[in-house]
C-alpha positions in Angstrom: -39.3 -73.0 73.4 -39.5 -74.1 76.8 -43.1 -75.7 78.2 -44.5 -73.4 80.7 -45.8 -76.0 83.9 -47.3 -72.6 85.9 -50.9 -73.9 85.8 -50.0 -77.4 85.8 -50.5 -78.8 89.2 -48.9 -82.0 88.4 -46.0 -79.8 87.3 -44.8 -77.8 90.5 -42.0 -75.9 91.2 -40.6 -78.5 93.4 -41.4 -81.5 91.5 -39.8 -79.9 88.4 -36.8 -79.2 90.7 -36.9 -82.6 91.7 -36.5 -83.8 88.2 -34.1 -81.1 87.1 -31.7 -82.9 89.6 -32.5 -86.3 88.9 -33.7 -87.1 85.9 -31.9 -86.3 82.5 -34.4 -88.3 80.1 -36.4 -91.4 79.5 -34.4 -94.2 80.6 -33.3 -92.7 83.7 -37.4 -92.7 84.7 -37.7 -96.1 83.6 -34.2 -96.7 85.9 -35.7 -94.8 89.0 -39.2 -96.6 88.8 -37.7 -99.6 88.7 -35.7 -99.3 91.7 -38.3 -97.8 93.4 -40.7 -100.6 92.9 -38.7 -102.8 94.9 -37.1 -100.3 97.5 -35.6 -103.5 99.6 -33.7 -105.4 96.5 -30.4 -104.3 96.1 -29.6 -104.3 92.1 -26.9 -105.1 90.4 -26.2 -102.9 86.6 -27.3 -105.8 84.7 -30.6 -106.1 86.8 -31.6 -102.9 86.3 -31.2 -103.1 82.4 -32.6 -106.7 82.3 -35.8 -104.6 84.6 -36.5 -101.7 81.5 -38.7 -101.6 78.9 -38.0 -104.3 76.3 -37.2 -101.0 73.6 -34.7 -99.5 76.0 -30.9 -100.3 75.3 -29.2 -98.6 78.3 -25.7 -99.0 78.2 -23.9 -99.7 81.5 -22.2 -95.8 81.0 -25.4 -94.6 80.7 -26.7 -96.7 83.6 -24.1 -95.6 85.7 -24.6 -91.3 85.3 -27.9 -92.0 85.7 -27.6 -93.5 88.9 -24.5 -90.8 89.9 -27.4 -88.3 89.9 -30.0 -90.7 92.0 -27.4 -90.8 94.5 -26.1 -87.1 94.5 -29.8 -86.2 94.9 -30.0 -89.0 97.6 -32.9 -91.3 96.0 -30.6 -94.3 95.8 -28.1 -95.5 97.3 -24.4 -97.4 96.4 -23.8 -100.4 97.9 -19.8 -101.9 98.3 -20.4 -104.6 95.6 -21.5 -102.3 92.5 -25.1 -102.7 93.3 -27.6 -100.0 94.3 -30.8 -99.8 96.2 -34.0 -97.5 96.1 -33.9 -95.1 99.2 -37.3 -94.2 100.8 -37.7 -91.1 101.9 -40.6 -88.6 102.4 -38.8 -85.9 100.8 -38.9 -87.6 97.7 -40.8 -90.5 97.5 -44.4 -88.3 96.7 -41.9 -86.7 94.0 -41.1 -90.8 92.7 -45.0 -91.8 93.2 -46.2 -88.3 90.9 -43.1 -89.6 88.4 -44.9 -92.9 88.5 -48.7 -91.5 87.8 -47.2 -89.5 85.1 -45.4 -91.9 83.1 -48.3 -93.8 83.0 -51.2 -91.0 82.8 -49.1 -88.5 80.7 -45.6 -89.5 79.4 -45.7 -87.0 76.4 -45.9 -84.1 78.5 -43.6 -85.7 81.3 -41.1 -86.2 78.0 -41.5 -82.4 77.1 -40.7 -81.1 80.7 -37.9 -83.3 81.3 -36.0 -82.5 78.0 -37.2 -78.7 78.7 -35.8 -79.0 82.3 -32.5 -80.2 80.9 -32.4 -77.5 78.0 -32.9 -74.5 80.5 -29.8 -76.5 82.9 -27.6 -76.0 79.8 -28.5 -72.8 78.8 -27.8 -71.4 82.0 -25.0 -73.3 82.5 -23.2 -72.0 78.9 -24.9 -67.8 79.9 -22.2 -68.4 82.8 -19.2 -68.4 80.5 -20.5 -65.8 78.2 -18.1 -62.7 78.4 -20.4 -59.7 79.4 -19.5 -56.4 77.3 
């Protein structure tokens, strides 16, 4: 079943885009929101784990395609010595702030969009090799 957002004004179009390209569960909001709380600090892997939530085990791997996606959908950015940094920008940071209010205000339904966002992604992605008859 996928959650329908269509009367959800938290949940819009764009913002569900936004985390369809950014975000593929949990611990890679707990990643973004805490590079985006200090947008001038430059973090190294180990930071960034040390920085989640004390029940999060994120292993560098993990780390690492989660901030692949931040940069492919420009939100961070790689630095030469493995570290990365938050990067501000008013195309996404309402997108990061509404990620923010709704981890707080609402994580259960945040959860259920996110992991229905990435559900539809594979679908779609598998329907493309299916041999049409």
């Amino acid at each position: 079943m996928v959650l329908s957002t269509d009367n959800d004004p938290d949940f819009t179009d764009d913002f569900c885009n936004f985390l369809q390209r950014c975000i593929a569960g949990v611990d890679a909001v707990e990643l973004l929101l805490a590079l985006a709380k200090d947008p001038e600090r430059s973090w190294s892997i180990a930071d960034l784990q040390a920085a989640l939530a004390a029940e999060t085990t994120l292993s560098e791997a993990d780390a690492l395609r989660c901030l692949d996606a931040f940069q492919q959908a420009g939100v961070a950015t790689r630095l030469g010595d493995r570290r990365v940094r938050y990067r501000p920008s008013p195309s996404h940071d309402a997108y990061v702030a509404a990620l923010a209010r709704l981890y707080v205000e609402r994580p259960v339904t945040l959860f259920r969009v996110i992991y229905a966002l990435r559900d539809a992604k594979i679908k779609t992605f598998a329907d493309a090799f299916k041999l049409r008859g």
